[in-house]
N, C-alpha and C positions, 0 to 999 in steps of 0.2 A: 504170420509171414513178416519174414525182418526187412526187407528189400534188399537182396542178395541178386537181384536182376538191376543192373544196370548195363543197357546198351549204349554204344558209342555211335554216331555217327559215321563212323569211317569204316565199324562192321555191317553197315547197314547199305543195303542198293536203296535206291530210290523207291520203288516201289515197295520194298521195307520199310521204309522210314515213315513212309503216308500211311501205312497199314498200320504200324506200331502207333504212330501217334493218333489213327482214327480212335484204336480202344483205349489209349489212355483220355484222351479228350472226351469218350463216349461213358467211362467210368466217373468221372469227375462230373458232368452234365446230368447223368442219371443219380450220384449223391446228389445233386442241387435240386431238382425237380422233383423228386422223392422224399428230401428228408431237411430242404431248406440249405444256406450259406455254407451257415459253420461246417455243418458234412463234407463241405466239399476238401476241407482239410484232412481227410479219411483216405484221400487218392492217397494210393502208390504202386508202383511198379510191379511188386509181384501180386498184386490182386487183379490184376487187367490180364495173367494167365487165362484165368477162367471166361473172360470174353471172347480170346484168341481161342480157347478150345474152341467153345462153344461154335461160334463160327466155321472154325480149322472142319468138322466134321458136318456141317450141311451142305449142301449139292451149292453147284454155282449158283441158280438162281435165285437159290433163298437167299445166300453170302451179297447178293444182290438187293434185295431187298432190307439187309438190316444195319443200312449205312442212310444218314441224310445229311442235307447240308447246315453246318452250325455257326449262328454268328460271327464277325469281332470277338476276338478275344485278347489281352492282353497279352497274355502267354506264349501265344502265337504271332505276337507283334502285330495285334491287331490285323490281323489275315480272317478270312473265313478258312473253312474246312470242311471234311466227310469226314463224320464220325460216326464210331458204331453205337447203335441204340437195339431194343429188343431186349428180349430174355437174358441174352448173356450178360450185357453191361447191367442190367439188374439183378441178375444171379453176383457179379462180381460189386457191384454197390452193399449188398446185404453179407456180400464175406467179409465185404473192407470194414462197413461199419461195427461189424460185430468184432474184428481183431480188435479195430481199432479204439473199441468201448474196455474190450478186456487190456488192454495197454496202458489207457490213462488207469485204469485203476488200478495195476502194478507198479505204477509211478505214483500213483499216492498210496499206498500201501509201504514201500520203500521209503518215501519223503524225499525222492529225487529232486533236487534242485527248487524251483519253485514250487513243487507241488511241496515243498516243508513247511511252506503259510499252511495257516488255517481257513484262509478266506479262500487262496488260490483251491486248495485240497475238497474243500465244499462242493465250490461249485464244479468242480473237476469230477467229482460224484454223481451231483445231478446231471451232467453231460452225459458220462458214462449209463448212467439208469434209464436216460433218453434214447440213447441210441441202442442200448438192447432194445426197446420196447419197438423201432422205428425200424431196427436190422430181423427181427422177428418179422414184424407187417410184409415188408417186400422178398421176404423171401418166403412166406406162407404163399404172396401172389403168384412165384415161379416154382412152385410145392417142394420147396426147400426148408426144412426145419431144422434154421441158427441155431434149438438146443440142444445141438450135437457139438457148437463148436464150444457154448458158454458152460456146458456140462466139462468137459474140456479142459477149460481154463479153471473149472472150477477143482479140479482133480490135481493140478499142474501143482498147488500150493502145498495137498498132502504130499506128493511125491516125492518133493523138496523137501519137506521135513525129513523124511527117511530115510535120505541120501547117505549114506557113509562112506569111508575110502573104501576101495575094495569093491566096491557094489557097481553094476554095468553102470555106463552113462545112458545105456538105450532103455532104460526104465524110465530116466527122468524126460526122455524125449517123445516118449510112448503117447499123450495128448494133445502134443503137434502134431505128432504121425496122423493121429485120429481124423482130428479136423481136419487137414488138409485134403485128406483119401477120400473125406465123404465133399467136401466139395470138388474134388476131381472128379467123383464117380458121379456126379450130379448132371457134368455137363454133358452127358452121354445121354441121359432120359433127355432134357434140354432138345438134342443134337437128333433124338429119336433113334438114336444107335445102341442101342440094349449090350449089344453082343460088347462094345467099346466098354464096360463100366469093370469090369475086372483089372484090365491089363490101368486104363486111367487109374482106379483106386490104389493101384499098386506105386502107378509114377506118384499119383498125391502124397503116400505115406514115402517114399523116399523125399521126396522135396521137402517133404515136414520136417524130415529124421536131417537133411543135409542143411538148410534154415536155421534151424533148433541149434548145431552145431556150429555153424560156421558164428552166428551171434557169440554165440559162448565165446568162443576159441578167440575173435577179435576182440571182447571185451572183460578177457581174463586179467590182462596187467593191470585195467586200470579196477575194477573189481577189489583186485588183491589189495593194490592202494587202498581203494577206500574201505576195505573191510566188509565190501558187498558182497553177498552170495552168488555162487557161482559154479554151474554144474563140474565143470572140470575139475578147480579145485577140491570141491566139495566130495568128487568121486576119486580122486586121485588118478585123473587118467593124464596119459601124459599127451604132449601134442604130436606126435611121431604116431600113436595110434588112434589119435582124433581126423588126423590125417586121413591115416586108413578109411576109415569110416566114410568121410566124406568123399574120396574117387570111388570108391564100394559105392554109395549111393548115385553119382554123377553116371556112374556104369547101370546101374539098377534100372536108373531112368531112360538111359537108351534103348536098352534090352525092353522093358514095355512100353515104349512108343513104337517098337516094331510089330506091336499086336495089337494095335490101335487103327481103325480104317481111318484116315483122314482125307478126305476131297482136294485138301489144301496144304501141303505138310511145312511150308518153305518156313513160317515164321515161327510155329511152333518147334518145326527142329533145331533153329536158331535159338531159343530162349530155353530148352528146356535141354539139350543135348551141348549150344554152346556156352551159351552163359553161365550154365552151372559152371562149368569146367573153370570157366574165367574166373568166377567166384571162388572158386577154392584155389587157382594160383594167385589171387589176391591176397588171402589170407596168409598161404602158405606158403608162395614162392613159387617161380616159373617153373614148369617141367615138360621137358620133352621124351619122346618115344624116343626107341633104340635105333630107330629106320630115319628119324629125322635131320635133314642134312644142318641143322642148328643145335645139334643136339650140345648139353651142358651140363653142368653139376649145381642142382639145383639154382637159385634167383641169379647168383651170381659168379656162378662157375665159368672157367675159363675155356675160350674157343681156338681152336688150331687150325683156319681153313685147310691147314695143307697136309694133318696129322694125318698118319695112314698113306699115301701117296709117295711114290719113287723117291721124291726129296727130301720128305721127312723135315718138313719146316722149311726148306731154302729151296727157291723153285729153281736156283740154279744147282745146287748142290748135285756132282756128278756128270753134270753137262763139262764138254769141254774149254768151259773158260771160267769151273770152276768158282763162283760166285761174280764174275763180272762177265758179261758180255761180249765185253769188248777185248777183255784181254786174254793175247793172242791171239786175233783176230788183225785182220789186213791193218785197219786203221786202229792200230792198241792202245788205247788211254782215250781214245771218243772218235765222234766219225768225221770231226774237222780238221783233226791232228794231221799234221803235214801239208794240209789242203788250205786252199788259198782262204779258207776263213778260218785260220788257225783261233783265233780268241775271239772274233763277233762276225756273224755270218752275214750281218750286214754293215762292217767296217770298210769306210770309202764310199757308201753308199751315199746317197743326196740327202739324204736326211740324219748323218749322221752327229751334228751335233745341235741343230736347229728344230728345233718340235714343229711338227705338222704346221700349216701355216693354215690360220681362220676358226682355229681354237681357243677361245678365249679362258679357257680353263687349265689348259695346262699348268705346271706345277704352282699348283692352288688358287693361281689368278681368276678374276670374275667370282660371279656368285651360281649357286645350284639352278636351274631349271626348276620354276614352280610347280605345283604340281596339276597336274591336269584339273580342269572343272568344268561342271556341267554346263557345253552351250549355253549362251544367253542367261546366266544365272549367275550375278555375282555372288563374293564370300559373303558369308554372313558376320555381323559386326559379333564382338562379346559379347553383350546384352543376350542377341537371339542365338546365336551359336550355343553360350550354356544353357538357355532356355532349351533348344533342340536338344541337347546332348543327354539334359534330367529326362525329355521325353523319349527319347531312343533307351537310355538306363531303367527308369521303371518300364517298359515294355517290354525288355529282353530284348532289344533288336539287336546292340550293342556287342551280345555276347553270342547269338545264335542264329543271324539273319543278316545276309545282304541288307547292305544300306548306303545311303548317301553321308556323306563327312558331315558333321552337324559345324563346323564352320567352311570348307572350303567347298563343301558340294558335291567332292569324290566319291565317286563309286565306290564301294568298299565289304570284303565279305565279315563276317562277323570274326569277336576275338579267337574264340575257340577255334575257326578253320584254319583264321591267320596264323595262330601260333600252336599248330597241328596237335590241339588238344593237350597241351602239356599237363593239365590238369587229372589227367589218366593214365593209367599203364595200358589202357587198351589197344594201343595204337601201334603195338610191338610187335604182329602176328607171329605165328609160327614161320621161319622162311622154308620150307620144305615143296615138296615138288607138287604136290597138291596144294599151295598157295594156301595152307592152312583151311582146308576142307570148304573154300569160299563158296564152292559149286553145289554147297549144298542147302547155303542160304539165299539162292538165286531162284526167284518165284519161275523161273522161266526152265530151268534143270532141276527142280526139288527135288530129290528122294534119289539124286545119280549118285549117292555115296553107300546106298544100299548095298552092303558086300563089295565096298572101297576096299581094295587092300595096296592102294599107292603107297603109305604110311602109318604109321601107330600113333604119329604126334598128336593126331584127333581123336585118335580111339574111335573112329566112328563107322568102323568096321564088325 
């Protein structure tokens, strides 16, 4: 898994956001507990899937029982939390660590970057050798056998060899497909839903097959750069049919989540139904449905609110005053013309050349209004201000958490709300009449887009 699941906060309700980051905090907690520090460097986003399944299909009271409350954490700006524990977050600890063992060793293998020491490369080995032995143990405990994923990875390297131009790309993607299917199909035994493991297996090998691709496809240019292998080029497929591929899969995945019993559907349809989709117009550029009233020509095509409509671009155009409003009309050239405020509606008035009287700011005079601070709490000097400010910075408060001004005391929301996520393209939704299918990431309306036909911009019909 490449981490092709990144969620935003601003596609997320609240009650999504505490969900989402219970299994990410429950996946990282359960590498720590299980397999010691360094492990906990194994979290990532698309390996906390398989917690949210897991979960997604047990009745509520069980969904009840496999959350508890988890210290301070850093990460969390030192907050407590509910995070998920149980089978799932250890079914997804033993998938993390096992990619994540086959990873450093394709990075030393290649001599990426640091791993081109010999010192770095060693011991990069023995990590790797560690965590098969340690992603083996915990997933024997949730009767899950890793050597389906390391069998896997171990196949990944002939495949690659054999690659020629001309030859499918879905060969060399066929051992992600594997792995992924049999850990999707896993969380069904997990979940005690037998009847669940067909349609799962089926989303796991598309998310392998859409993963597998979508990596390729963002790290083709610089590949080519450095002369590193790379399925695409390797296959000569071009990216207009890589494309293909990956909404074929984003599609695939919807289609078996609709034969999936789930207790719980709201977060999993969001991660696996939207964020694929996000995912591949990251890669590939925005696209909307034919029905979508933002519809465009690919990332950067151009919009006509008015294309199609009586005026055909000029909302006067055709109207009787012909592009102006006003002309021919009573008062022709504006609505003060002739009328006793011919040039300023308030010329003559009392205030017409003396500024408001008990404003000390007027034009530039006086200094700004400071800014608010905490009752009873003066600023803080330099010394403790950047003292607070390194402690808000290493905590993440800085960038993802309400907080106080680390010198003047101000209430204050974190950078990323304040400056609406600028760091994303997430934040652009679909503007369509279904408000970008949001109703169906809502734990409160899950599953109301089942035979949606508002739009096609979601496909989630």
């Amino acid at each position: 898994m490449f981490g092709i699941i990144r969620p935003c906060q601003h596609r997320l309700t609240d009650k999504l956001k505490t969900s989402w980051m219970a299994h990410l905090c429950g996946l990282c907690l359960a590498l720590r507990d299980d397999h010691g520090q360094l492990a906990r460097t194994a979290t990532n986003y698309d390996g906390l899937i398989i917690s949210v399944l897991v979960e997604a299909q047990r009745p509520a009271a069980a969904r009840a029982d496999g959350r508890r409350t988890a210290g301070p954490c850093p990460l969390r700006g030192m907050r407590s939390a509910e995070v998920a524990k149980g089978e799932g977050a250890r079914l997804a600890a033993a998938v993390s660590l096992a990619l994540a063992s086959v990873k450093v060793r394709d990075h030393v293998l290649d001599a990426d970057g640091v791993f081109a020491r010999r010192p770095v490369a060693a011991g990069a080995r023995v990590v790797a050798r560690r965590w098969d032995k340690q992603s083996a143990g915990s997933g024997a405990v949730v009767g899950f056998d890793t050597a389906v994923l390391l069998d896997a990875a171990s196949r990944q390297g002939e495949l690659e060899r054999t690659a020629i131009p001309g030859s499918s790309v879905l060969l060399v993607t066929e051992p992600t497909e594997t792995a992924t299917a049999a850990a999707f199909a896993h969380t069904a035994v997990l979940a005690e839903r037998p009847g669940n493991a067909a349609a799962l297996s089926e989303a796991g090998r598309l998310f392998g097959r859409l993963a597998h691709l979508l990596d390729a496809a963002e790290d083709q240019e610089a590949d080519d750069k450095a002369g590193a292998w790379n399925p695409l080029t390797a296959t000569g497929t071009s990216r207009a049919e890589v494309e293909r591929l990956c909404r074929d899969a984003v599609h695939g995945i919807r289609l078996a989540l609709k034969d999936v019993e789930l207790t719980d559907r709201a977060l999993t349809h969001l991660l696996l139904a939207h964020e694929t989709e996000a995912a591949v117009e990251r890669v590939f550029g925005h696209r909307h449905g034919s029905g979508c009233a933002t519809k465009s020509q690919g990332a950067t095509g151009s919009h006509n609110p008015h294309q199609g409509n009586p005026y055909q671009g000029n909302p006067y155009q055709g109207n009787p005053y012909q592009g102006n409003p006003y002309q021919g009309a009573p008062n022709q050239g504006g609505p003060y013309q002739g009328g006793a405020y011919q040039q300023n509606p308030y010329q003559g008035g009392p205030f017409q050349d003396a500024p408001p009287p008990g404003n000390p700011y007027h034009y530039g005079g006086g200094q700004p209004p400071m800014p608010p601070q905490t009752p009873g709490k003066p600023p803080r000097g330099p010394l403790a201000g950047c003292a607070m400010w390194v402690l808000l910075a290493c905590t993440c408060q800085l960038l993802c958490c309400e907080h106080n001004h680390p010198f003047t005391r101000e209430p204050r929301k974190g950078f990323c709300e304040r400056h609406d996520c600028d760091c994303c393209d997430c934040c652009d939704p679909c503007d369509c009449s279904c408000q970008g299918c949001q109703c169906c990431c809502d734990a409160e309306s899950a599953g109301c887009c089942d035979g949606c036909d508002c739009c096609d911009c979601c496909d989630c019909n």
